[in-house]
C-alpha positions in Angstrom: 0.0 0.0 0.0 2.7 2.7 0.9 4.4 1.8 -2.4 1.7 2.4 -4.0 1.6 5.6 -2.4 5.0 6.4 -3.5 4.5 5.4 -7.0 1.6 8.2 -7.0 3.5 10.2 -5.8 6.7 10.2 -8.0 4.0 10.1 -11.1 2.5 12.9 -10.3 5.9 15.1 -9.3 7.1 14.1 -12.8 4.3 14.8 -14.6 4.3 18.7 -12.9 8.2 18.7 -14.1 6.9 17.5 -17.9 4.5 20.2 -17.6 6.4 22.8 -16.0 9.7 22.2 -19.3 7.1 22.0 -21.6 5.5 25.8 -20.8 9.3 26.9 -20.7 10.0 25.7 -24.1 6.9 27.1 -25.5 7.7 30.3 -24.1 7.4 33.7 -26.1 10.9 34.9 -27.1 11.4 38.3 -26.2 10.8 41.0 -28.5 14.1 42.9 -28.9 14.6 46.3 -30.4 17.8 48.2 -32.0 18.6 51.9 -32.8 21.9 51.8 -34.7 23.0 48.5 -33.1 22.2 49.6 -29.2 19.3 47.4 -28.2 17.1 49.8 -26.1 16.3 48.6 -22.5 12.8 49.7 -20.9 10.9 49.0 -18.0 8.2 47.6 -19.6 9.1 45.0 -22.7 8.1 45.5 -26.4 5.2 43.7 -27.3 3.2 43.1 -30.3 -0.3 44.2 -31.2 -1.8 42.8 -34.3 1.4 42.4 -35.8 3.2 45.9 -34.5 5.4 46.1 -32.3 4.9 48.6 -29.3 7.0 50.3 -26.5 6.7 52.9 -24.4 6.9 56.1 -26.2 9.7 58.0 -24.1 11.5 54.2 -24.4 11.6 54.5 -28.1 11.6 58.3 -28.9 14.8 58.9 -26.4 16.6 56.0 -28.1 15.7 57.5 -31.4 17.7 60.8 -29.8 14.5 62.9 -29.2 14.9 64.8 -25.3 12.5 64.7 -23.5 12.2 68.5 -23.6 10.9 67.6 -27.2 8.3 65.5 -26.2 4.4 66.7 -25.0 1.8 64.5 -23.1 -1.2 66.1 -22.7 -3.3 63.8 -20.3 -6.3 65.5 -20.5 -6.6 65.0 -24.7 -3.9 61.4 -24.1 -2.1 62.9 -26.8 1.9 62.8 -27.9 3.3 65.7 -29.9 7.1 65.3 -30.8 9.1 68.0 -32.6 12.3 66.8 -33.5 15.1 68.0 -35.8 12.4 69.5 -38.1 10.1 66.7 -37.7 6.7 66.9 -36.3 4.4 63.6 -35.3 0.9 63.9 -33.2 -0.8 60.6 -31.3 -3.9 60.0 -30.0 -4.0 57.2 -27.5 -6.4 54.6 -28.8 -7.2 56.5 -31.9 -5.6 55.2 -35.3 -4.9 58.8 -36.9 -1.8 60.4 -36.4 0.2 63.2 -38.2 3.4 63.0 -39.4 5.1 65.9 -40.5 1.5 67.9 -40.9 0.6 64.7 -43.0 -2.4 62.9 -41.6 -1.7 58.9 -41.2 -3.8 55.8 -40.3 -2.1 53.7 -37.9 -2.4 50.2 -38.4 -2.3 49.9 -34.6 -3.3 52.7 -32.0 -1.6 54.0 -29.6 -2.4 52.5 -26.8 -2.1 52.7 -22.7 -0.8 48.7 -20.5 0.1 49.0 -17.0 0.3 52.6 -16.8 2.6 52.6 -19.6 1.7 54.6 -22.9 2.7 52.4 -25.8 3.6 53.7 -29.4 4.1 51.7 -32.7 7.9 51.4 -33.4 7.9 51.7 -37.2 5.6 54.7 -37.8 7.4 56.3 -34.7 10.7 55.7 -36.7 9.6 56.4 -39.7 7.9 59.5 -39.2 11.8 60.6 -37.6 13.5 59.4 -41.2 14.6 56.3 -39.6 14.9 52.9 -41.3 13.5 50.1 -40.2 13.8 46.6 -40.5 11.8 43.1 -39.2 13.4 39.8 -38.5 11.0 37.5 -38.0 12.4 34.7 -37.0 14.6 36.3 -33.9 11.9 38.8 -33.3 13.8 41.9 -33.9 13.3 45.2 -34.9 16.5 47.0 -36.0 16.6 50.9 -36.5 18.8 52.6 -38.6 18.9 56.2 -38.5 19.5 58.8 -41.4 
């Protein structure tokens, strides 16, 4: 009876361990972003939104070389404006139009607010600053290039 017991045991701590490596392997692999060969560190990770990739837009836009003297939120209209270098872009959070240099966009992905944290699309943000920018799918990387 007590082996039994045991065997039970064992089968069901090994089966938590199968489950447990299998999750791990499975896992997402990070999403890693790039200006000019510096991969940009934030507090919150890059994620992706219906095929975009999103970061927090101080995360981005100060890796890009915009200060943050350059930068607006306006919380009462959850709006961005960034004038950089001659360049002019305008968010909305959760809206998908967006101005870049006085040109009006739609966003494939808005804007959008996670944890407190007010997340921007990578490639229009870097576009819209003259930046190139380029996907590799299978490492799930996003390298910047700027002009």
């Amino acid at each position: 009876m007590q082996t039994k017991r045991q065997y039970k045991r064992i089968l069901c701590i090994l089966c938590f361990l199968l489950l447990v490596s299998g999750v791990a392997i499975y896992a997402e692999p990070e999403i890693s972003v790039y200006v000019d060969g510096t991969k940009i560190v934030s507090d919150t990770p890059a994620i992706i939104v219906d095929g975009r990739t999103m970061l927090p837009f101080r995360s981005i836009l100060n890796a890009l070389g915009v200060d943050n003297e350059s930068i607006t939120w306006d919380a009462g209209s959850r709006s961005i404006e960034i004038h950089h270098n001659g360049n002019y872009i305008f968010l909305l959070i959760g809206s998908d139009f967006a101005l870049a240099n006085n040109k009006p966009i739609t966003l494939d992905v808005a804007p959008l607010i996670r944890d407190g944290r007010t997340l921007v699309p990578v490639r229009f943000v870097a576009e819209a600053l003259l930046a190139t920018v380029v996907w590799e799918p299978q490492t799930k990387t996003v390298s910047i290039t700027m002009q």
